[in-house]
C-alpha positions in Angstrom: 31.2 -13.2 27.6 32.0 -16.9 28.3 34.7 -18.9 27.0 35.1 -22.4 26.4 37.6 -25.0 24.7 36.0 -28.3 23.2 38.1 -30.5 20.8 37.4 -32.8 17.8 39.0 -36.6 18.4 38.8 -38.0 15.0 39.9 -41.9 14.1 42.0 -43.4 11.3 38.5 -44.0 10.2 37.8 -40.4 10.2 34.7 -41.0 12.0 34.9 -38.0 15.3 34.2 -39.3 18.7 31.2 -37.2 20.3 29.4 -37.3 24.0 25.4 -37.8 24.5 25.0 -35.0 26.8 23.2 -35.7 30.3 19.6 -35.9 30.2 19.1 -32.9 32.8 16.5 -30.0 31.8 19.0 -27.8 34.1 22.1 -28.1 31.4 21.8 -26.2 27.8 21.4 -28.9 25.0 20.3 -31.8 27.0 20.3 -35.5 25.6 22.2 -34.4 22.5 25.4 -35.4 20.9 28.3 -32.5 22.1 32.2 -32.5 21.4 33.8 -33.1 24.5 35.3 -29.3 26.3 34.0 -27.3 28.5 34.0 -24.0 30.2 37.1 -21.9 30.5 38.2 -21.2 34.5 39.3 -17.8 35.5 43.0 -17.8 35.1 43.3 -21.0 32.3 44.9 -21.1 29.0 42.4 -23.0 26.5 44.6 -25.8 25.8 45.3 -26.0 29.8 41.4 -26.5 29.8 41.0 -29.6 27.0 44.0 -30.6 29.1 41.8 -30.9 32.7 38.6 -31.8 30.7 39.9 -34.7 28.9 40.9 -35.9 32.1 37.6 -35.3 33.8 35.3 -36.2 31.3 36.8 -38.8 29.8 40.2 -40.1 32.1 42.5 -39.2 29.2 45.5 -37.9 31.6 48.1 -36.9 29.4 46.6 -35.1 26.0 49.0 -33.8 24.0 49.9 -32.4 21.0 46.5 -31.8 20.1 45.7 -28.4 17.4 43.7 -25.1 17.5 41.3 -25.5 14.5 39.3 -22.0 15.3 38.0 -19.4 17.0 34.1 -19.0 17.2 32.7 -16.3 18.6 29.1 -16.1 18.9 26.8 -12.9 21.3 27.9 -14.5 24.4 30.7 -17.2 23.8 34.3 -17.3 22.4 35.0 -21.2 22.0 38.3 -22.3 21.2 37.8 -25.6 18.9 41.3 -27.8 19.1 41.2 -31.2 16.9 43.8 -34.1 17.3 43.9 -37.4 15.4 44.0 -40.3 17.9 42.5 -43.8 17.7 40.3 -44.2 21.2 38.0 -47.0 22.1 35.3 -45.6 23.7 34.4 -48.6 26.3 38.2 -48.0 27.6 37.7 -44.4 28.4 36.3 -43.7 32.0 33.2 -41.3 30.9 32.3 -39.3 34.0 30.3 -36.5 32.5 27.1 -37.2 30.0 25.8 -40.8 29.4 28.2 -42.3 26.6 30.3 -42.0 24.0 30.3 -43.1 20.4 32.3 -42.5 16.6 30.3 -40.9 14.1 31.1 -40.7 10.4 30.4 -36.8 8.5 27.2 -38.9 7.1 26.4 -39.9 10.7 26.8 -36.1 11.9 24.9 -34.6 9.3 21.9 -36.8 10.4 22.1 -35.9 14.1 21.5 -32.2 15.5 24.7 -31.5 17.8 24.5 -29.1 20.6 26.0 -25.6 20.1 25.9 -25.6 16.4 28.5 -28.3 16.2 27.2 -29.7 12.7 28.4 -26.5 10.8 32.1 -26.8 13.1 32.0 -30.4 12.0 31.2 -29.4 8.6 34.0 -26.9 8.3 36.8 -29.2 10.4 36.3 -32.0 7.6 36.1 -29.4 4.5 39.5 -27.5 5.9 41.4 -30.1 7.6 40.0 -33.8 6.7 40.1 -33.2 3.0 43.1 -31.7 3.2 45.3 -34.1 5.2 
């Protein structure tokens, strides 16, 4: 079983900022539109994860209170899915992993095919919390 811990960075706007994936034939899902996260390491908390990711991926060093949304598990991968409402501009983030960064709107999302069944998280994440806020 893997584990991993991505999070959902939605705007005042309500548009969620995603990550075009490398284009490498070596990675799962390449050149497609991802949540940022990552893998789990042996001996990390997930939130302790989105904390180091953020920070490698994207230079965000100090990311707090952010929010579990859920749990998925799937045949071979537990993924721990935090959100957090924060306004970013995506030219001022360093990006060190994948090729750039961009806001999409729920209209935007359910016209693009995200890696790791992220439409139907997305989907769920705007019905539970968005509408709800």
């Amino acid at each position: 079983m893997n584990f991993g811990a991505g999070i959902i960075l939605v705007n005042s706007n309500n548009e969620v900022l995603l990550l075009l994936r490398d284009d490498n034939p070596q990675i799962p899902f390449p050149n497609q539109w991802d949540i940022p996260g990552g893998k789990i390491e042996e001996g990390e908390s997930p939130d302790v994860t989105i904390k180091r990711e953020m920070a490698e991926e994207l230079g965000l060093k100090s990311l707090s209170d952010f929010r579990l949304f859920k749990i998925y598990t799937s045949d071979n991968l537990t993924d721990f899915i935090f959100w957090k409402r924060i306004n970013l501009t995506p030219e001022e983030l360093t990006l060190s992993e994948g090729q750039k960064l961009k806001y999409f709107s729920l209209d935007e999302i359910r016209k693009t095919n995200l890696a790791f069944n992220y439409n139907q998280v997305l989907e769920e994440f705007f019905f539970e919390v968005i509408k709800n806020e």
